[in-house]
C-alpha positions as CSV (number, residue, x, y, z in Angstrom):
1,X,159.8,-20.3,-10.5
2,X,161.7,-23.6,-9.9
3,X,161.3,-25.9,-13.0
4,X,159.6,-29.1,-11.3
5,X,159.4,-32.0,-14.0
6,X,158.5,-35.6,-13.6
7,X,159.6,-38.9,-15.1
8,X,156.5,-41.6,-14.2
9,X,156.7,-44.8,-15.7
10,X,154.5,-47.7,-15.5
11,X,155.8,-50.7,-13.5
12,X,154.3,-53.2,-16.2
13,X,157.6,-53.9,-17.7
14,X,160.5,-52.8,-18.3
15,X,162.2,-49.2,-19.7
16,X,161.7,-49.0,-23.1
17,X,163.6,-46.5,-25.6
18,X,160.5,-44.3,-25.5
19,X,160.2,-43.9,-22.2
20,X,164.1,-43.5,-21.6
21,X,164.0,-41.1,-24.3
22,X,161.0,-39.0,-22.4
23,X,163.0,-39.5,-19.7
24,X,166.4,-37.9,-20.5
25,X,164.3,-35.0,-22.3
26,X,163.1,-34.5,-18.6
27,X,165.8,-34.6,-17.0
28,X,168.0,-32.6,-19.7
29,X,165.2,-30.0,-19.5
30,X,165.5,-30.1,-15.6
31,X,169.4,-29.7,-15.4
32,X,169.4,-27.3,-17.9
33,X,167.3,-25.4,-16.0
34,X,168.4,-25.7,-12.5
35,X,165.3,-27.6,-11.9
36,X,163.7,-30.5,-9.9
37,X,163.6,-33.8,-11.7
38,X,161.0,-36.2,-9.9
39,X,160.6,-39.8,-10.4
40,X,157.4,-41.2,-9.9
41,X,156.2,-45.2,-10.1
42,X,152.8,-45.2,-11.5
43,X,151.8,-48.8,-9.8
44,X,147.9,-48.3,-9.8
45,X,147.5,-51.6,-12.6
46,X,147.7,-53.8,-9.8
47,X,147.1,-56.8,-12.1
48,X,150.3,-55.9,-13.7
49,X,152.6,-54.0,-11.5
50,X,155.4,-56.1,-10.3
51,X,158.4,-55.2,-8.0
52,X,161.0,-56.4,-10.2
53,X,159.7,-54.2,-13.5
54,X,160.3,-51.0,-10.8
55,X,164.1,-52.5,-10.3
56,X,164.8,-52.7,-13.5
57,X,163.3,-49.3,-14.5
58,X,165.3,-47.9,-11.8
59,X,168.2,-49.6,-12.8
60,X,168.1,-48.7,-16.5
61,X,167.8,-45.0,-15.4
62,X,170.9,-45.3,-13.4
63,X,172.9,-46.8,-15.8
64,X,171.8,-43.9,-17.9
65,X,173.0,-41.9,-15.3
66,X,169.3,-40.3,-15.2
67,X,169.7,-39.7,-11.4
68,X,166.3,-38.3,-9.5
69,X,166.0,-35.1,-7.5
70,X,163.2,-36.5,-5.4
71,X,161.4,-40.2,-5.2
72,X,160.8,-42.4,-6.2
73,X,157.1,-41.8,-5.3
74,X,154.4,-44.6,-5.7
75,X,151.6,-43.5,-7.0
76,X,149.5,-46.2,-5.2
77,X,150.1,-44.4,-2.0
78,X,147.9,-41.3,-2.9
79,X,145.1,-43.7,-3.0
80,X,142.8,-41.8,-0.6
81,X,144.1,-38.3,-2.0
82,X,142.5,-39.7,-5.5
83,X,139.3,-40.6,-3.6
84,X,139.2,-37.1,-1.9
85,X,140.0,-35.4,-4.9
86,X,136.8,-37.4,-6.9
87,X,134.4,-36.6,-3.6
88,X,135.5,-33.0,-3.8
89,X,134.3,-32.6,-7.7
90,X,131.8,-34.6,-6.9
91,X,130.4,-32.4,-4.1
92,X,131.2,-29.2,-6.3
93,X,128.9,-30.4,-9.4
94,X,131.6,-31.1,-11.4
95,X,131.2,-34.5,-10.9
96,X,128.3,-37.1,-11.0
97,X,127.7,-41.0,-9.3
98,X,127.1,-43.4,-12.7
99,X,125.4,-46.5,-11.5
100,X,125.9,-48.0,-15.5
101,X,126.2,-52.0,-15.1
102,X,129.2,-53.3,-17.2
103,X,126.1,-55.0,-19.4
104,X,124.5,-51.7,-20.2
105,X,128.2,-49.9,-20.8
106,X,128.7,-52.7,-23.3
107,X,124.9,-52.2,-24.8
108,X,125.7,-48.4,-25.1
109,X,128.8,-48.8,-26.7
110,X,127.6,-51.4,-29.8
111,X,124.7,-49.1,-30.2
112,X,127.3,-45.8,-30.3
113,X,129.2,-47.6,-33.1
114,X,126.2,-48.8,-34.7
115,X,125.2,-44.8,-35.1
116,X,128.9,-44.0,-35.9
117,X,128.9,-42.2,-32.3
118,X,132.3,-43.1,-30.8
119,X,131.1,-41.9,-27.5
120,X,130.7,-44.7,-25.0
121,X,127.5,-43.0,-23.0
122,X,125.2,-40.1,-23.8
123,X,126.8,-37.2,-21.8
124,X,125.4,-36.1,-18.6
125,X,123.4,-39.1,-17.9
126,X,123.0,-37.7,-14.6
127,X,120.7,-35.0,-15.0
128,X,118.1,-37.8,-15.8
129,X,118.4,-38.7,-12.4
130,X,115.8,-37.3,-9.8
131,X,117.2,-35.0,-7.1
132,X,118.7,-37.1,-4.5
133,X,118.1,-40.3,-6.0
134,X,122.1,-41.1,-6.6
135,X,123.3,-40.2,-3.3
136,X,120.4,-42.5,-1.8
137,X,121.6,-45.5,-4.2
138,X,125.1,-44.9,-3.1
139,X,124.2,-44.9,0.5
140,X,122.9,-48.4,0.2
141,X,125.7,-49.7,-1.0
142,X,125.1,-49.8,-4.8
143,X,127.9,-50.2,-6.3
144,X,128.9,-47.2,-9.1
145,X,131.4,-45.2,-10.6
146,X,132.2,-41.6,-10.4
147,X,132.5,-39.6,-13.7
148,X,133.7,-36.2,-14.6
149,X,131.1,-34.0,-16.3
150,X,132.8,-32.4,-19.3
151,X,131.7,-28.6,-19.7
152,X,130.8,-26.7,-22.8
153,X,133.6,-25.1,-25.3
154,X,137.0,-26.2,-25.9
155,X,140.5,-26.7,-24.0
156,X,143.3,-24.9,-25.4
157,X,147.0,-24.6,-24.5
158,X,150.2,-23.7,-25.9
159,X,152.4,-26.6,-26.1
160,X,156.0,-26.3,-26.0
161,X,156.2,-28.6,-28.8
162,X,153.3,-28.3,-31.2
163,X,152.5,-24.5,-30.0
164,X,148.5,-23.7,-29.8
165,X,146.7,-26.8,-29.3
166,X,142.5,-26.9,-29.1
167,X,140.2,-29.8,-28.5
168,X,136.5,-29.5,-28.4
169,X,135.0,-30.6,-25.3
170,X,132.0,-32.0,-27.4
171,X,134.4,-34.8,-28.8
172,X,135.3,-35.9,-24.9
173,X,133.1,-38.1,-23.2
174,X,131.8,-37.8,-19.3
175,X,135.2,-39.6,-18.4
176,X,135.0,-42.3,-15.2
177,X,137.3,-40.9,-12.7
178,X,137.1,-43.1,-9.7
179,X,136.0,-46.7,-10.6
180,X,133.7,-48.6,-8.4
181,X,136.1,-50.5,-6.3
182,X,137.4,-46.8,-5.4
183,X,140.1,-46.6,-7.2
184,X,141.2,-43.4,-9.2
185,X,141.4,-43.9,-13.2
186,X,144.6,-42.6,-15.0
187,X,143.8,-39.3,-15.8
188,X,142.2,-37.9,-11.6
189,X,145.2,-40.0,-10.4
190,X,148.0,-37.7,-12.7
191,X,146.6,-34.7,-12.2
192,X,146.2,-35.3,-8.3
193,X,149.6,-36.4,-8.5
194,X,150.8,-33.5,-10.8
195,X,149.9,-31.3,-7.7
196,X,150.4,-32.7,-4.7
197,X,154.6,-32.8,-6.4
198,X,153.9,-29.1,-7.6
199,X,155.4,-30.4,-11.3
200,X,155.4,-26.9,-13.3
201,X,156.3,-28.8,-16.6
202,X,155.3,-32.1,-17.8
203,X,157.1,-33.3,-20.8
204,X,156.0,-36.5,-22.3
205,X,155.3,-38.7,-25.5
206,X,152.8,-37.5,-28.6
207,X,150.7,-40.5,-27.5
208,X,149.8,-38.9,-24.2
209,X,148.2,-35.8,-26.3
210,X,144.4,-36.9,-25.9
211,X,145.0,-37.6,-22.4
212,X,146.2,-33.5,-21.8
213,X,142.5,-32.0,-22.1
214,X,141.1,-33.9,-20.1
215,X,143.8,-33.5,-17.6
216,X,143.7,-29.7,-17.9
217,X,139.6,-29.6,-17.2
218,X,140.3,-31.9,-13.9
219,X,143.5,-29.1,-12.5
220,X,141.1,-26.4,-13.7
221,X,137.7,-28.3,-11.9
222,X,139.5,-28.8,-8.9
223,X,141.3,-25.1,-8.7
224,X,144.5,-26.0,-9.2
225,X,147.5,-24.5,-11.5
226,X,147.7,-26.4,-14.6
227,X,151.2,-27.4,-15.6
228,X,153.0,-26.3,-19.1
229,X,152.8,-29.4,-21.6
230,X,155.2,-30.1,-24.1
231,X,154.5,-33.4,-26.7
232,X,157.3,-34.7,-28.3
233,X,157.0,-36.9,-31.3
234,X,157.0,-41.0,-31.5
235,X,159.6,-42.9,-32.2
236,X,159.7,-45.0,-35.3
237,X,161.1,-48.1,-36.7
238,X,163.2,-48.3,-40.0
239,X,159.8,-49.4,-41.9
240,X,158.1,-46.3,-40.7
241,X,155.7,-48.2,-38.3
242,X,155.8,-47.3,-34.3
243,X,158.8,-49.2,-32.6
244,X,158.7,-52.4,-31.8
245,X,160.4,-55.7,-30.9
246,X,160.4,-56.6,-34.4
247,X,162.6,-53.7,-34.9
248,X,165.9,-55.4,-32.2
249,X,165.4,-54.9,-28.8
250,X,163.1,-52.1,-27.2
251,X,164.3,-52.5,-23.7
252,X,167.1,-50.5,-22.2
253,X,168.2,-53.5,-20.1
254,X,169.3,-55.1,-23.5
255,X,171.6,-52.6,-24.6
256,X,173.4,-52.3,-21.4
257,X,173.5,-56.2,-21.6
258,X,174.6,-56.4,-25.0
259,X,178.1,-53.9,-23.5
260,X,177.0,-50.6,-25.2
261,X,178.2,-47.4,-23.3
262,X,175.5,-45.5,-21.8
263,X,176.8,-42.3,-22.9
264,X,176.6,-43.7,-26.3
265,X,172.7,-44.6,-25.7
266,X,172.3,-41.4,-24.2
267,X,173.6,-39.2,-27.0
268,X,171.2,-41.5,-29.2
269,X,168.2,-41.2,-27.5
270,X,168.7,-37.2,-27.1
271,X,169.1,-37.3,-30.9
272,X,165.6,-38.7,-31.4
273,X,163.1,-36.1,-31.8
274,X,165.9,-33.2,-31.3
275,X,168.5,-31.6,-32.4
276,X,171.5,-29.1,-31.3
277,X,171.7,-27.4,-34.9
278,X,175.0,-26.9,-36.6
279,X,174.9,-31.3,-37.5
280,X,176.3,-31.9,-33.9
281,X,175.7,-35.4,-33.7
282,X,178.8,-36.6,-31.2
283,X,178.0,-35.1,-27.9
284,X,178.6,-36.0,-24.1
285,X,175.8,-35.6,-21.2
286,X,177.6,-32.1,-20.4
287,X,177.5,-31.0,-24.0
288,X,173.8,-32.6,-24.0
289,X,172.8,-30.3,-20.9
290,X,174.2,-27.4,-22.2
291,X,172.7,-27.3,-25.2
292,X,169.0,-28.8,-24.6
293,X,166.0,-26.8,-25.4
294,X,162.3,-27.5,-25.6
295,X,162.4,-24.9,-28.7
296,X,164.7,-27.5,-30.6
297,X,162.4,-30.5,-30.0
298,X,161.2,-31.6,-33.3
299,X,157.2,-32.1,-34.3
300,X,158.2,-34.8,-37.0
301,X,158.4,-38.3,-35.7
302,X,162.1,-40.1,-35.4
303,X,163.4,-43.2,-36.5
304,X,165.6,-45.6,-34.4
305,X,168.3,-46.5,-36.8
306,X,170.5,-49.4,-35.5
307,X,173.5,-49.0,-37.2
308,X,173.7,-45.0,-36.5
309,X,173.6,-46.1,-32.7
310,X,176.5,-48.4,-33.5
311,X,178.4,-45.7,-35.1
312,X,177.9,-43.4,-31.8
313,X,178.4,-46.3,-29.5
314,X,182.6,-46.7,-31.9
315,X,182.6,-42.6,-31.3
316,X,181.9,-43.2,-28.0
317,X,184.6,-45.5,-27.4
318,X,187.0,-43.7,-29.2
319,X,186.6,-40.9,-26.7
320,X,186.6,-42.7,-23.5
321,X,190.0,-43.0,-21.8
322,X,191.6,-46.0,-21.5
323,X,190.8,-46.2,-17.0
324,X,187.3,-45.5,-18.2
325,X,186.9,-48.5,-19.7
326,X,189.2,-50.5,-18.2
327,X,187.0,-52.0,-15.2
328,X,184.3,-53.5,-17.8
329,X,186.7,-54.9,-20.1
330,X,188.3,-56.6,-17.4
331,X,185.4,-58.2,-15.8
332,X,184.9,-59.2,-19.9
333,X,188.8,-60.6,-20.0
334,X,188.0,-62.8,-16.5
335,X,184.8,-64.0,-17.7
336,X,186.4,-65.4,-20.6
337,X,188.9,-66.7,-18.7
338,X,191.6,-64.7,-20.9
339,X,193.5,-63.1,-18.0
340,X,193.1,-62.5,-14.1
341,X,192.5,-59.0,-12.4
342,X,196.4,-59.5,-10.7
343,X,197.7,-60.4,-14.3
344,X,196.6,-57.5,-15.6
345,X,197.6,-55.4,-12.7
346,X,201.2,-56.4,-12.9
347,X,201.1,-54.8,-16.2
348,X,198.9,-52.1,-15.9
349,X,200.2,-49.6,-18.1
350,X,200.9,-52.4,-21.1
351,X,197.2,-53.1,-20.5
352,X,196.2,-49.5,-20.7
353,X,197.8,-48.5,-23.8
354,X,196.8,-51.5,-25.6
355,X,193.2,-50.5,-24.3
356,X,194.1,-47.4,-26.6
357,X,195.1,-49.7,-29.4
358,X,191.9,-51.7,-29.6
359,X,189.4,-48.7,-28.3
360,X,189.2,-47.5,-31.8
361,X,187.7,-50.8,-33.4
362,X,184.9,-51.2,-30.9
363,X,181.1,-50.5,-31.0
364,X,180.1,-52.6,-27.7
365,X,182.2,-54.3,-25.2
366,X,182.1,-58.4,-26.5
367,X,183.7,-56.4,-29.0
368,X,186.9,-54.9,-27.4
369,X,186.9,-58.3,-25.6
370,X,187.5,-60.0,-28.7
371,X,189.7,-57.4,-30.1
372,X,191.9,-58.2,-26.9
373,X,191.7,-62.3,-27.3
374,X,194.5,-62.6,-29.5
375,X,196.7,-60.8,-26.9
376,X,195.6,-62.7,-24.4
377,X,195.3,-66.2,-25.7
378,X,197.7,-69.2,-25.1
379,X,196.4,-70.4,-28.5
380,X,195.5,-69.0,-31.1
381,X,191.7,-69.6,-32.8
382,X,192.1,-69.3,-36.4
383,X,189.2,-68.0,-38.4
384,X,188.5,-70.1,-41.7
385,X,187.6,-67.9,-43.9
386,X,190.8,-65.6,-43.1
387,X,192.8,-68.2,-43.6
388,X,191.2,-69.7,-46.7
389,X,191.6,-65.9,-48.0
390,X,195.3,-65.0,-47.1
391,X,196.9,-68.2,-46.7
392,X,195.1,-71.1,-49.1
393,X,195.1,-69.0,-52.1
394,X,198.9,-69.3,-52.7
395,X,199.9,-71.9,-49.6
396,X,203.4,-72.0,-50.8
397,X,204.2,-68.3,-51.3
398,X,203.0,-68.0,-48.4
399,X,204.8,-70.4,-46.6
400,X,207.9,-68.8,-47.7
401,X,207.4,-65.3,-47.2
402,X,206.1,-66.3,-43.1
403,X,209.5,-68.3,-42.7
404,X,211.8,-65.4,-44.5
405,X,210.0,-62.7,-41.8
406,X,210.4,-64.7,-38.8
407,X,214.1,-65.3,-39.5
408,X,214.2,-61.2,-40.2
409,X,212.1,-60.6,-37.1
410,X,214.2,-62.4,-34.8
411,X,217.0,-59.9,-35.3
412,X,214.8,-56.8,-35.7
413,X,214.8,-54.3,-33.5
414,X,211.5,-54.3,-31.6
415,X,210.4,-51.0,-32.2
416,X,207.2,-49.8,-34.1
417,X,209.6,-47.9,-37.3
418,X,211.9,-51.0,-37.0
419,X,209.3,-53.6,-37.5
420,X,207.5,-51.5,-40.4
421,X,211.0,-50.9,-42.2
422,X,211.4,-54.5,-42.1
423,X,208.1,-55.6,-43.4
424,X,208.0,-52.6,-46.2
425,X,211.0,-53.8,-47.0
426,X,210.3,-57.2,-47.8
427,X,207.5,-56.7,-49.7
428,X,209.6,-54.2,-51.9
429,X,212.3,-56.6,-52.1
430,X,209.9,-59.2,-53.7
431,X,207.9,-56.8,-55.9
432,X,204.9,-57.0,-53.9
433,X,202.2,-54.7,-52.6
434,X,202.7,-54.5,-48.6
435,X,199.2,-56.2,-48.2
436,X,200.1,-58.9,-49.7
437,X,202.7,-59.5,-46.9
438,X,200.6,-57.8,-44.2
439,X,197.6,-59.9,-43.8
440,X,199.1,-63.7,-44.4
441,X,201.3,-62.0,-41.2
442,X,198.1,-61.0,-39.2
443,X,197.0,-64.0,-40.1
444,X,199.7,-65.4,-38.3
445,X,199.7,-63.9,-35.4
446,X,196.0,-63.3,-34.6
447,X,194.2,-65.8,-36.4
448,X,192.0,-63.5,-38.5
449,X,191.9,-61.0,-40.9
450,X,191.4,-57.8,-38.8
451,X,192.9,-56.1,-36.2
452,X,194.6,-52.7,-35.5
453,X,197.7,-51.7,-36.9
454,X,200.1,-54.7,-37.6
455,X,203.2,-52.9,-36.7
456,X,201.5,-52.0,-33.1
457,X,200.4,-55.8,-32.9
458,X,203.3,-56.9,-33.0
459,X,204.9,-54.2,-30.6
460,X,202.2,-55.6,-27.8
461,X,202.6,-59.3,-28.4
462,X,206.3,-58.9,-27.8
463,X,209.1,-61.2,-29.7
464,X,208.5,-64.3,-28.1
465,X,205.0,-64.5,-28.8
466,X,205.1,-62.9,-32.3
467,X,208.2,-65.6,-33.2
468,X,206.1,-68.5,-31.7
469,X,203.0,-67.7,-33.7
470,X,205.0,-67.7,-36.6
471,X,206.7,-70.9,-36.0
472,X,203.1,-72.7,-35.8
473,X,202.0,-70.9,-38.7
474,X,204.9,-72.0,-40.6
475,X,204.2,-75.8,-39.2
476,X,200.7,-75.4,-40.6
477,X,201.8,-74.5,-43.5
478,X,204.1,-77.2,-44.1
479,X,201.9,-79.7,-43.0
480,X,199.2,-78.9,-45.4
């Protein structure tokens, strides 16, 4: 059997890290598997569908690189499938006409709470109902719903999450499957859907588990194969409480915005609610597909930590080669009017390595673009507190230990060893630890107190620009 799975969000908004995170567990379990991954727009809220939510939740799945086997479907266009689906329990007896008025639904629900009966209606209201009487009142026009009638006993399956699941059917009410206007409800409109896209497997989010029963009595009413179900578990904020705005940004769209790599989110999202074993934590999409199982999903619920997707996101970067990132970081270097495409082109493999350089430091792209100012920048933007911190502590030592290094530096050898010779050596010629020379000179020639390595600095600023910076330093200093 082919592994069909399907990915069908809800064009009310935009991807959020649930959903992406359901998602790549889709599509992981798909590629895995040699499977099918569908993609399938659920647009039925017509209220609150728009066009540009289903952009942006395509475009957040390709930026994922989430790519779809076949759709995207739209679920709107099985509308008359739905309604032949409801007629077809409906002319089997599994179904019954409900001509309830939204007053009496509203009646029978305060007087259900006022018993401590949850249920909205008493079940099989129908039966009350004289032979022939509802398809007379529908025949005139009366307007009415369509509800599934619930059987006797219990639903069971085997999840491939939470293993043997049972629900009493006693606890489900007669649910409305196609609403009075003729349009399908959630639960007929999935499991129409289910089959018509033959989708063996549907993997989806703990909050979706009271919808599964009643999904499996509608396949099973309507003689159809019921898919395997497989919950996994919520995601949480750092308080504990389900995920939400108030914990950052929810929204895929943000983090791509905010110059995070997408393999980075996508090695974070695969670690919530799963896990490889052995405390693999760094792992690209081809490690992630080889290694994905359903078995290894966990029951427990995950938390969305913030600064453990930072630390991926610097892993991530770490890893990537210098052309991969090259094209975003100099759309970043142009935006900030830093450097042009040909200017960087005429020194394309400067520009690479010092890519190399700063790769290590970053967690999100503003961040390597920042990193790569001070190369770039005609003049330098010194940081207060770096300066109050190196230089304004002792403004005179400091004075003199910039103007004795840029008279040794002019006649160094420009060579990483050379460079760090020299410095050492000053600071062991004037009893000093090397720190105490090293950041007054980054100072100096970046304008703040971190960077990479100073002695590969100043290999990428070159002489001139390493000897200029210190001669406005040094008239700075003076001048205070």
């Amino acid at each position: 059997m082919t592994i069909r799975v399907r990915f069908a969000p809800s064009p009310t908004g935009y991807l959020h890290v649930g959903g992406a995170r359901t998602a790549l567990f889709n599509w992981l379990f798909a590629r895995r598997h040699g499977g099918v991954f569908v993609l399938r727009v659920e647009d039925t809220d017509r209220d609150r569908s728009k066009p540009e939510h289903t952009e942006a939740i395509l475009s957040a799945l390709s930026w994922l690189g989430l790519d779809w086997d076949e759709g995207p479907f739209f679920q709107s266009d099985g509308a008359e499938r739905h309604r032949a689906d409801a007629r077809a329990l409906l002319k089997a007896g599994r179904a019954y006409r409900d001509f309830t008025t939204a007053e009496e639904l509203a009646r029978a629900r305060e007087a259900g709470k006022a018993d401590g009966d949850e249920r909205r209606l008493p079940r099989r209201r129908a039966e009350a109902l004289p032979d022939g009487e509802a398809e007379e009142r529908a025949e005139s026009g009366e307007a009415h719903a369509i509800r599934f009638l619930v059987p006797e006993g219990e639903t069971v399956w085997q999840d491939m999450v939470h293993e043997e699941m049972r629900f009493q059917n006693s606890a489900i009410d007669d649910l409305v499957i196609l609403r009075s206007d003729g349009s399908a409800t959630y639960n007929l409109a999935v499991a129409s859907d289910d089959t018509e896209q033959r989708i063996s497997h549907v993997v989806r989010g703990d909050d979706h588990l009271s919808n599964t029963p009643k999904q499996i009595l509608l396949y099973e009413a309507l003689g159809r194969p019921v898919p395997t179900f497989g919950h996994v578990p919520m995601i949480l904020g750092s308080d504990g409480k389900r995920l939400s705005k108030r914990h950052g940004a929810t929204a895929v769209g943000e983090y791509e915005r905010q110059g995070l790599l997408s393999q980075a989110m996508v090695n974070f999202l695969a670690l919530l609610g799963w896990s490889p074993g052995d405390d693999l934590e760094v792992m690209t999409v081809a490690d992630l597909t080889a290694l994905f199982s359903m078995e290894r999903v966990l029951k427990k619920s995950s938390v969305f930590d913030l600064k453990k997707l930072d630390w991926l996101s610097g892993q991530h970067f770490n890893a990537s080669a210098a052309e991969a990132l090259e094209p975003a970081l100099t759309r970043g270097l142009e935006a900030a009017g830093l450097a042009t495409r040909a200017e960087l082109e005429e020194r394309s493999e400067w520009y690479l390595r010092l890519i190399d350089l700063l790769k290590t430091r970053a967690r999100r792209l503003p961040d390597l673009v920042d990193l790569a100012r001070p190369f770039f920048a005609d003049e330098l933007e010194f940081d207060a507190a770096s300066v109050a911190k190196h230089w304004m502590k002792s403004p005179t030592d400091v004075l003199e230990q910039l103007t004795t290094l840029r008279s040794r530096l002019e006649v160094a050898t420009w060579e990483l060893d050379s460079l760090e010779k020299v410095i050492r050596g000053y600071a062991e010629e004037i009893a000093v630890g090397a720190g105490r020379v090293i950041h007054p000179l980054r100072v100096a020639v970046t304008g703040r107190e971190a960077s990479p390595g100073i002695f590969e600095v100043l290999v990428f600023l070159g002489r001139v620009t390493v000897l200029a910076r210190l001669d406005d330093a040094i008239l700075r200093l003076a001048s205070r």
